[in-house]
C-alpha positions in Angstrom: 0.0 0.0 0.0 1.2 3.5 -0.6 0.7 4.6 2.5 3.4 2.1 3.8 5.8 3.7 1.8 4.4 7.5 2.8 4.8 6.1 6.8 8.8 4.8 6.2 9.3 8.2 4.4 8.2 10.3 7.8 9.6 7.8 10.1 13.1 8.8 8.2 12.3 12.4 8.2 11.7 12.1 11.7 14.4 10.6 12.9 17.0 12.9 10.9 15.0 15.6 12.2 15.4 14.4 16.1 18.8 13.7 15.4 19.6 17.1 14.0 18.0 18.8 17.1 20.1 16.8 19.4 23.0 17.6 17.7 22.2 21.4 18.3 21.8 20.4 22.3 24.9 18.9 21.6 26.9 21.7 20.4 26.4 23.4 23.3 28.7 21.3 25.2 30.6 19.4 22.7 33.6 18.2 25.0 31.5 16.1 26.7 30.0 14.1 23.7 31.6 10.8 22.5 32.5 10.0 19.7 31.4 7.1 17.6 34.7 4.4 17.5 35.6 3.9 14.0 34.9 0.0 12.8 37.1 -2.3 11.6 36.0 -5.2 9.7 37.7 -8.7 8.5 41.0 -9.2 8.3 41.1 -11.4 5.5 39.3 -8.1 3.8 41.9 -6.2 1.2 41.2 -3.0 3.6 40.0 -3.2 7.3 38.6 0.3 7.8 34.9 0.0 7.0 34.8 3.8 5.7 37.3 3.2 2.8 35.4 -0.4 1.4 33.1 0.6 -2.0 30.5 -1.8 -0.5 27.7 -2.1 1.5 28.5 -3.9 4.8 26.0 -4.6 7.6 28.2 -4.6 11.1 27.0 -6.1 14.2 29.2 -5.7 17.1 29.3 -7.6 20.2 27.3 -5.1 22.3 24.5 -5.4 19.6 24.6 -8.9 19.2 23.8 -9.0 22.6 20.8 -6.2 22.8 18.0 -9.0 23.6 18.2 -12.5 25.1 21.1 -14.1 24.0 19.6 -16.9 22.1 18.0 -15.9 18.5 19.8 -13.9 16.1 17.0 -13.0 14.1 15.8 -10.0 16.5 19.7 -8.7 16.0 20.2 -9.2 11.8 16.6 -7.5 10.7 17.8 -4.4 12.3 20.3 -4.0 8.8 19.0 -2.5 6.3 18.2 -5.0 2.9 18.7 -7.7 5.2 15.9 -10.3 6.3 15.2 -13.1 8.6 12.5 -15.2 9.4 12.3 -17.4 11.7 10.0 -20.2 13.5 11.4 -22.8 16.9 14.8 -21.2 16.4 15.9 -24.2 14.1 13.8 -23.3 11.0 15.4 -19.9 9.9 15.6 -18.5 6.3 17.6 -15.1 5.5 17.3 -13.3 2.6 19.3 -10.0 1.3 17.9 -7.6 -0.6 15.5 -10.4 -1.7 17.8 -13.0 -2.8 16.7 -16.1 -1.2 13.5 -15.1 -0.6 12.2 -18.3 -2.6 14.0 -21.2 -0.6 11.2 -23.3 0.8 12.5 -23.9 4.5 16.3 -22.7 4.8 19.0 -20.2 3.4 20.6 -20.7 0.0 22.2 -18.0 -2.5 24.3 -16.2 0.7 28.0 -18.1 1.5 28.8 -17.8 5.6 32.0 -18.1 7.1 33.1 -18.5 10.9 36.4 -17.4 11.2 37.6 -18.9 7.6 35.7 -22.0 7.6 32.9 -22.0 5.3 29.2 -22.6 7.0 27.5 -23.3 3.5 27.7 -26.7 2.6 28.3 -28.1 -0.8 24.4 -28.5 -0.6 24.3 -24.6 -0.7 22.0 -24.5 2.4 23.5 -22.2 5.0 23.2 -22.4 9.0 24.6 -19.8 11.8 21.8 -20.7 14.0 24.2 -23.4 15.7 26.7 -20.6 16.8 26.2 -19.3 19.9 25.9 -15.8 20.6 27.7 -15.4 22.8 30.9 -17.0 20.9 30.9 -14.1 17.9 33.0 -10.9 18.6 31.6 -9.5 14.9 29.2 -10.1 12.2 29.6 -8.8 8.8 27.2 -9.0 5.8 28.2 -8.2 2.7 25.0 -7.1 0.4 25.1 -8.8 -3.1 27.8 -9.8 -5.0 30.6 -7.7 -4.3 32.9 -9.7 -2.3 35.2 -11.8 -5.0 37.4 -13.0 -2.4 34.2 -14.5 -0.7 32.7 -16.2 -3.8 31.0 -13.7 -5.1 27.6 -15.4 -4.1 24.0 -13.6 -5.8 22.9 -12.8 -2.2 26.4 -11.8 -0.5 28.8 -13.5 2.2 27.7 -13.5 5.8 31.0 -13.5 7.9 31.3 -14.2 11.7 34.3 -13.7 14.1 34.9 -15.7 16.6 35.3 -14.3 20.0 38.3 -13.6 21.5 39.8 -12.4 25.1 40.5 -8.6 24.9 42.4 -7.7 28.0 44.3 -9.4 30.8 45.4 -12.9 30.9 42.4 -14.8 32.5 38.9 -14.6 32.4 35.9 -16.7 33.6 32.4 -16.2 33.0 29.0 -17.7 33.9 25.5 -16.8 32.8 22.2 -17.9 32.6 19.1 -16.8 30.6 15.4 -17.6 31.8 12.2 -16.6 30.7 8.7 -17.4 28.9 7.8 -20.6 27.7 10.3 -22.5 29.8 13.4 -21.0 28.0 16.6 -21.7 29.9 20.3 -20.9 28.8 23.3 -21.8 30.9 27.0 -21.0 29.8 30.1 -21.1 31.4 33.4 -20.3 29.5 36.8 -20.0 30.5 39.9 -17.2 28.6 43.7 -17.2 28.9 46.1 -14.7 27.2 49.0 -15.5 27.6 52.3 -13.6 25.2 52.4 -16.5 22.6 49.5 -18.1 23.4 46.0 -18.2 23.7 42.9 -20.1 24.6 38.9 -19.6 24.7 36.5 -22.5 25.7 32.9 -22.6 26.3 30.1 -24.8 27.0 26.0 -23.5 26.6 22.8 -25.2 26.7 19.9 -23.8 25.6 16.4 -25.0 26.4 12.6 -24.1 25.8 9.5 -25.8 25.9 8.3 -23.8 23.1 4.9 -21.8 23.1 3.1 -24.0 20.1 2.6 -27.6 20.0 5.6 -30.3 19.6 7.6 -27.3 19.5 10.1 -28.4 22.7 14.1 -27.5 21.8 17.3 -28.4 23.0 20.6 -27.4 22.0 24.0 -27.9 23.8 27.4 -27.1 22.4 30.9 -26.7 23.2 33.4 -24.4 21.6 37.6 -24.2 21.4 39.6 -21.9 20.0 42.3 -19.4 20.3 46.2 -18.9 19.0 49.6 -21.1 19.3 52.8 -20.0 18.4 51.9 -16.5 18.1 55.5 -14.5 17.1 55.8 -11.1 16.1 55.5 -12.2 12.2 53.4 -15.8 12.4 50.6 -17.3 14.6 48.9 -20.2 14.2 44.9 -20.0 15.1 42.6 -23.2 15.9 38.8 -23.6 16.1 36.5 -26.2 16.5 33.1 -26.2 17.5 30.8 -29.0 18.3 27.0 -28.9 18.8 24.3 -31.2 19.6 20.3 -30.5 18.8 16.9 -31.9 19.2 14.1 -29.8 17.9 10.6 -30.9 17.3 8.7 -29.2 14.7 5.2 -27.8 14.7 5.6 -27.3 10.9 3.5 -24.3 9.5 -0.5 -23.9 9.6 -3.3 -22.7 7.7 -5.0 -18.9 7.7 -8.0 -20.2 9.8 -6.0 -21.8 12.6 -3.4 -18.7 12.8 -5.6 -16.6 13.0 -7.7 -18.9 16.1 -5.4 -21.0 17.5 -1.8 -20.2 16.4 -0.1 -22.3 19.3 -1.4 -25.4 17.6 1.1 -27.6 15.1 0.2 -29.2 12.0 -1.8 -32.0 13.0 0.3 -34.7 10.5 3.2 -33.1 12.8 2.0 -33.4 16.1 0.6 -37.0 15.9 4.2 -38.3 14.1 5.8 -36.3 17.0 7.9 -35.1 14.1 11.4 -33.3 15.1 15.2 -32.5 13.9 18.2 -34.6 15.3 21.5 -33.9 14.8 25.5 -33.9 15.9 27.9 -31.3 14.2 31.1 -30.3 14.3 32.9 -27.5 12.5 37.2 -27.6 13.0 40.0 -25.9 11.4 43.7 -24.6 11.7 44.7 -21.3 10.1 48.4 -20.0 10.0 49.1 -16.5 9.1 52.5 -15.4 8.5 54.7 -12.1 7.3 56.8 -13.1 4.1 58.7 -9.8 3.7 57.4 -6.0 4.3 54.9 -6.4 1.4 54.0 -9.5 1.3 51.8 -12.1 3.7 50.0 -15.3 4.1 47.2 -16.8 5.0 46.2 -20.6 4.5 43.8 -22.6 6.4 42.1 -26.3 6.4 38.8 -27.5 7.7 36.6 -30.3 8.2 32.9 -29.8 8.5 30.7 -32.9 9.6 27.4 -33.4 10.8 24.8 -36.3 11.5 21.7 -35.5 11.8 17.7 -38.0 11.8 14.2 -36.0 11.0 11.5 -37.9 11.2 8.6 -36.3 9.2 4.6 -37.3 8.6 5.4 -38.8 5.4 9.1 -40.3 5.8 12.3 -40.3 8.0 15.1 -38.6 6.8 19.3 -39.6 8.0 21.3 -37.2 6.4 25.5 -37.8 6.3 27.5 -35.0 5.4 31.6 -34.3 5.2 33.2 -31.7 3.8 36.4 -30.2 4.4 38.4 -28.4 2.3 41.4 -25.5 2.3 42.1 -22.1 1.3 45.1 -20.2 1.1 45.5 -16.3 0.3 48.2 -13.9 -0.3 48.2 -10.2 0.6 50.5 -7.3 0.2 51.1 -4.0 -1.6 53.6 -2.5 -4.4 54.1 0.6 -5.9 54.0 1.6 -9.0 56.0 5.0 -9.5 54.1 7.2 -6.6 50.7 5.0 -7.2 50.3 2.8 -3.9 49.1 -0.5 -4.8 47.3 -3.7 -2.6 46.1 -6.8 -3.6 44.8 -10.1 -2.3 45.0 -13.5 -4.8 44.2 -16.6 -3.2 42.7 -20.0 -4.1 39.4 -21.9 -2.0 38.9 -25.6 -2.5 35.9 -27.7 -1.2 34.5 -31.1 -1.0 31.6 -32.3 0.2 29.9 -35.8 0.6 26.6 -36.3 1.5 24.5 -39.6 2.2 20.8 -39.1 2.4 18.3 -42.1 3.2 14.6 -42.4 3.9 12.6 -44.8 5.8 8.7 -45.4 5.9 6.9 -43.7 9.1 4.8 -45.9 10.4 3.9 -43.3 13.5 0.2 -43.9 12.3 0.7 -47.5 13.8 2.6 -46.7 16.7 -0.2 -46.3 19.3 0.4 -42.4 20.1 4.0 -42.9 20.7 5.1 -40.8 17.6 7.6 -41.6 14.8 8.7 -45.4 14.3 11.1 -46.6 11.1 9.6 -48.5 8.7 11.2 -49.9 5.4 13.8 -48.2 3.5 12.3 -46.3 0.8 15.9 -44.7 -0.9 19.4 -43.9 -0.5 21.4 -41.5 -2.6 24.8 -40.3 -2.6 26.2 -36.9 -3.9 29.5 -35.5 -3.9 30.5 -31.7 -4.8 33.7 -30.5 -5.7 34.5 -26.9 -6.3 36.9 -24.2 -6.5 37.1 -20.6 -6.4 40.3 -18.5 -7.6 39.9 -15.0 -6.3 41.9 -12.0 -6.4 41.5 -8.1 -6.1 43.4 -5.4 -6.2 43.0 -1.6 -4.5 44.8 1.4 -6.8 45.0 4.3 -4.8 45.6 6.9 -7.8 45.7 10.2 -5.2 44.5 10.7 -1.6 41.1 11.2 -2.6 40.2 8.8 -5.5 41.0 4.7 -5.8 39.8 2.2 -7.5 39.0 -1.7 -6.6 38.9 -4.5 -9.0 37.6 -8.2 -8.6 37.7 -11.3 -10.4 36.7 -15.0 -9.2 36.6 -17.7 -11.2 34.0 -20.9 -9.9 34.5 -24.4 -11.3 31.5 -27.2 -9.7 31.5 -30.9 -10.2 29.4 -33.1 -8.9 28.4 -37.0 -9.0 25.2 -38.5 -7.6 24.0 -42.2 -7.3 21.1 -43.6 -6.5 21.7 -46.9 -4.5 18.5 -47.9 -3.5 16.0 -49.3 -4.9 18.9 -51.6 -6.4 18.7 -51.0 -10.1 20.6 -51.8 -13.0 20.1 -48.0 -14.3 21.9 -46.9 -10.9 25.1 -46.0 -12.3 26.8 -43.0 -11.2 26.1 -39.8 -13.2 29.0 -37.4 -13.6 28.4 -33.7 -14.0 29.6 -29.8 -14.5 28.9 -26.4 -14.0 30.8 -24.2 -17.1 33.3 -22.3 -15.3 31.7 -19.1 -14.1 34.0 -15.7 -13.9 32.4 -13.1 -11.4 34.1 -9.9 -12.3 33.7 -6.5 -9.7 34.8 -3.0 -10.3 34.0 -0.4 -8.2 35.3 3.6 -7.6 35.5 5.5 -4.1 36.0 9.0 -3.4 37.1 10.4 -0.7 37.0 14.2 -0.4 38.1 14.0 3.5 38.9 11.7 6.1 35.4 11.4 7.1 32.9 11.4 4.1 33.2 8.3 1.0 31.0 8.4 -1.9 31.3 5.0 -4.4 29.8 3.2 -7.2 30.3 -0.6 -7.9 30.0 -3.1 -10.6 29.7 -6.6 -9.8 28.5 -10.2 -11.1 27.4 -13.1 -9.3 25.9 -16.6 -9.5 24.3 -19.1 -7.1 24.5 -23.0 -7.6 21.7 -24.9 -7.7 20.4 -26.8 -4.5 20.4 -30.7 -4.8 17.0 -31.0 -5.0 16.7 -27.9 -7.7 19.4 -30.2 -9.6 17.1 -33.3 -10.2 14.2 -34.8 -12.2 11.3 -35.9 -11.3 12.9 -39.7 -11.5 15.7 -38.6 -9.0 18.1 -38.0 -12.4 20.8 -35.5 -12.9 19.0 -32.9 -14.6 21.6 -31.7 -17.6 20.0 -28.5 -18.4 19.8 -26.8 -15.2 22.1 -24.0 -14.9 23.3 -21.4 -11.7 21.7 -18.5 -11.2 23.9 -15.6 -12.5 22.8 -11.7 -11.9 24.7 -8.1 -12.6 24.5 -5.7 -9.8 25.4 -1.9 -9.4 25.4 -0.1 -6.6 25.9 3.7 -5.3 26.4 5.0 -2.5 27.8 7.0 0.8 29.5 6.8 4.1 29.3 9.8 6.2 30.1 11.1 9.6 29.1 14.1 11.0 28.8 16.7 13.5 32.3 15.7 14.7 31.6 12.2 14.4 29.2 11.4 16.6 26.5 11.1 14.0 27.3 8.1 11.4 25.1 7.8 8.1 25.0 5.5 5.3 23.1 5.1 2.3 23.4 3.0 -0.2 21.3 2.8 -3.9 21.4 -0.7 -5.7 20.1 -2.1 -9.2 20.6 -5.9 -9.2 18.6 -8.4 -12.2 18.5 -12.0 -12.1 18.5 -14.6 -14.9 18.2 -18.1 -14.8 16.2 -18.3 -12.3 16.1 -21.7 -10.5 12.4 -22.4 -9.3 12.2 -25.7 -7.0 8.4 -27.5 -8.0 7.3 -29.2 -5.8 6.4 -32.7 -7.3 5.6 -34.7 -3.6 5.9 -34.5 -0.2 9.6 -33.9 -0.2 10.4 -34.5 -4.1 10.9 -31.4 -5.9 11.9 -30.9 -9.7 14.5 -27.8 -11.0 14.2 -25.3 -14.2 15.4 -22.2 -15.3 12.1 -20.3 -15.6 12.8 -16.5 -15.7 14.2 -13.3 -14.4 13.9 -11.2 -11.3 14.8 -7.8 -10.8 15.8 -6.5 -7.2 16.3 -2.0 -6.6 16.0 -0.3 -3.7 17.2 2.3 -1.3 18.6 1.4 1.6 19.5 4.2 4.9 21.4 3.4 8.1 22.0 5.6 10.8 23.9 6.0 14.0 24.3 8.3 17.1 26.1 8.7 20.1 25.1 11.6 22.3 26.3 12.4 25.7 23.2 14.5 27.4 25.4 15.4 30.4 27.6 13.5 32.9 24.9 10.8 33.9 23.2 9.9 31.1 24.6 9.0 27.6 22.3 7.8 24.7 23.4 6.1 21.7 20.5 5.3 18.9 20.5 4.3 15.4 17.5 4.4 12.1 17.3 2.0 9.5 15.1 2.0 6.5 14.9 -0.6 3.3 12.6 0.5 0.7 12.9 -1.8 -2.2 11.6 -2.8 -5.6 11.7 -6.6 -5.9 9.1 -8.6 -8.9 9.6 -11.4 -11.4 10.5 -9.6 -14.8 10.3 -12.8 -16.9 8.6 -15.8 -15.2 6.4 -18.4 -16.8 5.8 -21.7 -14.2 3.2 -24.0 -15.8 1.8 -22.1 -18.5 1.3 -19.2 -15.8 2.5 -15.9 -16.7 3.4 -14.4 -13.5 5.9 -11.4 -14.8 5.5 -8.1 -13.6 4.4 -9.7 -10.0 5.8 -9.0 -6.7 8.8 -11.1 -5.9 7.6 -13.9 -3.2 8.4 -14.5 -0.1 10.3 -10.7 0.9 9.0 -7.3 2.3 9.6 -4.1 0.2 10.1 -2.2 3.2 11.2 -2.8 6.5 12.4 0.0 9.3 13.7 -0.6 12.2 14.9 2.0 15.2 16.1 1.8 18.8 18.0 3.4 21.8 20.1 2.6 24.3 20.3 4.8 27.5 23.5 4.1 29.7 24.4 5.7 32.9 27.5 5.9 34.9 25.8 4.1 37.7 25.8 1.1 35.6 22.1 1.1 34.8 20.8 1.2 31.0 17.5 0.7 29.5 17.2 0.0 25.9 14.1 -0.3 23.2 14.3 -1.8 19.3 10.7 -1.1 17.1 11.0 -3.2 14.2 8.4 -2.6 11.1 7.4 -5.9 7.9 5.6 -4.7 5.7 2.8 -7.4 4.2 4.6 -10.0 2.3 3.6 -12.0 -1.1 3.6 -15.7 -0.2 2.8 -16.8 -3.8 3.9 -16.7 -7.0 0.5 -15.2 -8.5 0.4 -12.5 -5.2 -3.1 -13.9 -4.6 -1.6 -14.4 -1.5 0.2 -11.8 1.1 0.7 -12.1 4.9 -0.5 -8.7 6.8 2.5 -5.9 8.1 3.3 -6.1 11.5 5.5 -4.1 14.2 7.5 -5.1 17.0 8.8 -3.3 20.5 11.0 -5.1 22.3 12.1 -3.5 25.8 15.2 -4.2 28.0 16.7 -2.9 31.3 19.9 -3.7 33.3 22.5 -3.1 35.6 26.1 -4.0 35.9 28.1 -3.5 38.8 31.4 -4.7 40.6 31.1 -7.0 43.4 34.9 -7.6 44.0 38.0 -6.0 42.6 37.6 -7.7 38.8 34.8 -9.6 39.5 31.7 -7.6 37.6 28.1 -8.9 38.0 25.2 -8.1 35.1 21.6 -8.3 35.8 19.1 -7.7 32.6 15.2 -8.0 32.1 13.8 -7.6 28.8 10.2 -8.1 27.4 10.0 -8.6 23.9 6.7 -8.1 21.2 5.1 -5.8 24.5 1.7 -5.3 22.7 1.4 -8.7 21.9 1.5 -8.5 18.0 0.0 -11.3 16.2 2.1 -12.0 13.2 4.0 -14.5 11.1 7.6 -14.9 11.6 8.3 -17.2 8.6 6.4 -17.9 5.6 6.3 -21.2 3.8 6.6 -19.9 -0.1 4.2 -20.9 -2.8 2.4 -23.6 -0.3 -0.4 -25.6 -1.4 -3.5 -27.5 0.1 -4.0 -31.2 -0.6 -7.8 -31.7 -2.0 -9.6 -28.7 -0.3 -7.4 -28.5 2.6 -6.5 -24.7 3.3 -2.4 -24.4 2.1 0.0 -24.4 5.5 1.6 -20.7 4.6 2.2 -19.5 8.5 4.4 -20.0 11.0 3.2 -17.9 14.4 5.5 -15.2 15.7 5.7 -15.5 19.8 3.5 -13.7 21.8 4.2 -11.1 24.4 7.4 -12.9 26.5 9.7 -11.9 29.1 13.6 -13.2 30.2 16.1 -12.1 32.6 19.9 -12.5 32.3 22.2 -12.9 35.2 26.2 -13.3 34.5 29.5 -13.3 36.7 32.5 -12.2 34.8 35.9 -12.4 37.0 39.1 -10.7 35.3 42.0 -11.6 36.8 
């Protein structure tokens, strides 16, 4: 509705407005005001300073990771602009970025994640960071559409996490626990050392909840290790593993009439098969970074990525086997030529993946209540990827105001699948390619001062297809399915002001899609790839933030965020339906989001986030759209030092406070078996409340 778009409009307006009259408060007494801390992103990146990279890049620090309960991210990542999660039971997430992956039935695909510099996206192209705990990440960046070569240049972007790490002093233990509505629980306990070539973090969390909906109970517990060895002035050697254990059951998603009536209720086929997610993972890897000479450096890393996971489901069970592992090394440095300064990175990813996927009959129905019980086995396949990604980039700086990055990665995909079972003597194993895909990025920055950027970017990326988007309807190798590939151009600004206390960014994108890779869905959990069109993705996106000091109490930092976007099919035929000119499925065109934090030096803070969805289309043909909604969540503490280094942190937060009925994930283009309503919602939580308690002792 227009109107949407005329409220996001104001609620900018508003906010620069505010924001302008605090800064003439401000000016009053400008010694007193802080400054906003310049931000420093990735290492691996070809520059760390966030205000000198042509690109946008979403930053989440620690502090704001941490702004509500400590145990879903999704609250945390929709408050960056173009970037969208849904989410239902914590397990069953999907995140989309300026629309890219909007489409995915039930996870996240087209958007590459990295912890540290092991890869989270499986060969399978699915993507999970909901197994990390919070707690565990110093940073999060996201990189908005394709213009991160050295990341894979993937359609959607690269999300990329950084592991926590132990600040100051030498030793550090912490403790914490997180209770609240619905039987949520979280305990943690973590230990730090720092020592000078050494270093050492290890943690251990559980996270419980009973859930608020029906067969919606989870349980996750993980333990995490990592830190640095041999650390020298040139050289250090960094290790990581993490390894977590879940159990989620599954409500599944429900119709119009029973969201609307009764949305704690599951989908009945769920709740009677007790149906639920299993599984065992474990991420590890070793990374070594050295100094070659004054210009010249290293980086090279190996990994191993396995998990094990059961789902029993209404109409099978699944056991999924996955390995990957994989290694990628990447030199850095600069040169000059004449009185140009010169940097570049050039480095090569390589990744293998095998997966073993089997289903069983369910015969719950026969069970006598007790849920879920293995039947007969029904199939068995096994798929291996291969791929590899050369990447470089280079960063001309041709005066002390004007540069110029370039990007190239090259992408070559194999993969083999075989059906084993039914036995067959047409089960041989079929062999296949991608063509080698080049993903080119170009992109200019100027830089009148030290404090204002202005850039335009060029950039090309692709998205491989998902295995299920790769076969037939017989479970075949489908030859003429191709990746997604898409062109996207970007302008933008960085900006601080008013002596930096006030940080603004805006950034202007055009991105179109071909090749589109549309999943039918031919049964229960059999779905059939094509190519079937084009989408095209603009919008405007706005980020603001401000830190003012209102006297020598009180100090208030805030930030404004606003996407208003364009996203529709611009070629798309799907069974002899014509469905171009509609509105892209499955994504908002605008979101907003906005929120304060009030800090004293007492120790006491209260904070507020107001998050704004606008309705979303949750079919192809838009016959379908799920209503706008708005969240406040609220959130007061106090920290305070019991003992000299031992600090203690008490927090109370209340999140959706006027109880806002709305759907936190959509299932995409469902449909209804005979004249059963189609299953497109998954309820949002209710009003609920949690409090935090945590020791930390420094010593």
């Amino acid at each position: 509705m227009p109107s949407k778009k005329y409220f996001l409009l104001l609620f900018i307006l508003f906010t620069s407005k505010s924001i302008s009259a605090q800064e003439k408060i401000q000016n009053i007494d400008s010694v007193k005001t802080q400054k906003l801390n310049e931000v420093l992103i990735s290492p691996l990146h070809i520059n760390r300073d966030l205000q000198n990279s042509p690109a946008s890049i979403g930053i989440l620090s620690e502090k704001e990771l941490l702004r509500n309960n400590t145990t879903d991210i999704s609250n945390v990542i929709n408050t960056i602009p173009g970037v969208f999660m849904q989410s239902s039971n914590i397990t069953t997430t999907r995140i989309s970025i300026r629309g890219i992956g909007a489409r995915t039935p039930y996870g996240t695909n087209k958007i590459r994640a990295f912890y540290g510099s092991i890869p989270l996206t499986s060969g399978n192209s699915e993507t999970v960071i909901d197994d990390i705990d919070l707690q565990n990440i110093n940073q999060i960046e996201i990189i908005k559409g394709p213009l991160s070569s050295v990341y894979g240049a993937g359609l959607g972007g690269a999300i990329l996490i950084s592991p926590q790490s132990l600040k100051s002093g030498n030793y550090q233990a912490e403790i914490s626990s997180v209770f609240g509505s619905y039987g949520l629980l979280k305990n943690r306990i973590s230990f730090d050392l720092n020592e000078n070539n050494a270093s050492l973090n290890l943690s251990y969390h559980n996270l419980k909840t009973d859930g608020w909906r029906e067969n919606s109970a989870y349980n996750r517990e993980g333990v995490t290790l990592g830190g640095e060895l041999f650390r020298k002035k040139n050289s250090k050697l960094t290790y990581f593993s993490n390894y977590t254990y879940l159990k989620a059951y599954i409500p599944s998603s429900i119709n119009k009439t029973t969201f609307e009536n009764n949305p704690q209720a599951g989908a009945p086929t769920w709740v009677a098969s007790k149906g639920f997610k299993e599984y065992k993972s474990t991420l590890g890897g070793l990374a070594y970074d050295f100094k070659i000479n004054d210009h010249l450096n290293n980086s090279t890393s190996v990994f191993i990525n396995y998990k094990d996971s059961n789902e029993p489901r209404p109409f099978d069970i699944l056991r999924q086997y996955t390995f990957a592992s994989g290694v990628r090394t990447q030199f850095s440095g600069d040169f000059n030529i004449g009185k140009i300064k010169n940097q570049f990175i050039a480095g090569l990813e390589y990744f293998r993946d095998n997966y073993s996927g089997n289903t069983f009959q369910n015969l719950y129905q026969q069970n006598n209540g007790n849920g879920s019980l293995q039947g007969d086995q029904l199939t068995a396949t096994n798929q291996k990827r291969r791929f590899y990604n050369i990447f470089s980039q280079i960063r001309t700086l041709l005066s002390d105001q004007f540069e110029i990055q370039a990007g190239l990665n090259y992408n070559k995909t194999k993969f083999e699948l075989q059906n084993d079972f039914p036995a067959s003597a047409n089960n041989p194993v079929e062999q296949y390619s991608y063509d080698g895909i080049f993903s080119p990025q170009l992109s200019f920055l100027f830089k009148p001062n030290e404090i204002q950027t202005f850039y335009f970017s060029a950039s090309r990326g692709f998205s491989l297809p998902a295995t299920e988007e790769t076969l037939t309807s017989t479970g075949n190798i489908n030859q003429n399915i191709k990746p997604e590939t898409g062109y996207n151009f970007e302008l933008g600004s960085k900006l601080h002001l008013f002596s930096k206390k006030l940080y603004a960014e805006i950034a202007v994108y055009r991105m179109e899609i071909k090749d589109l890779l549309v999943a039918k869905r031919i049964g229960d959990d059999q779905y059939e790839g094509v190519n079937a069109g084009k989408t095209f993705h603009e919008g405007i996106e706005i980020a603001l933030k401000h830190n003012w000091t209102i006297n020598r109490t009180f100090n208030l930092n805030s930030y404004t965020g606003a996407s208003i976007g364009n996203y529709e099919f611009k070629e798309f035929v799907d069974n002899g339906n014509d469905y171009s000119g509609n509105k892209l499925t499955g994504v908002p065109a605008n979101t907003a989001s906005a929120g304060f934090n009030l800090n004293t030096n007492s120790g006491f803070y209260f904070s507020a986030d107001f998050q704004f969805t606008d309705k979303i289309p949750m079919n192809d043909s838009n016959a379908n759209f799920s209503d706008s909604y708005s969240l406040l969540n609220l959130k007061t503490g106090y920290q305070f030092e019991i003992l000299s280094g031992l600090k203690a942190h008490l927090d109370a937060g209340i999140n959706n406070v006027t109880n806002e009925k709305y759907a936190s994930m959509i299932l995409t283009n469902a449909t209804g078996v005979g004249n059963a309503q189609p299953r497109f919602y998954y309820p949002g939580l209710p009003i609920n409340y949690y409090g935090i308690i945590s020791l930390n002792y420094l010593f």
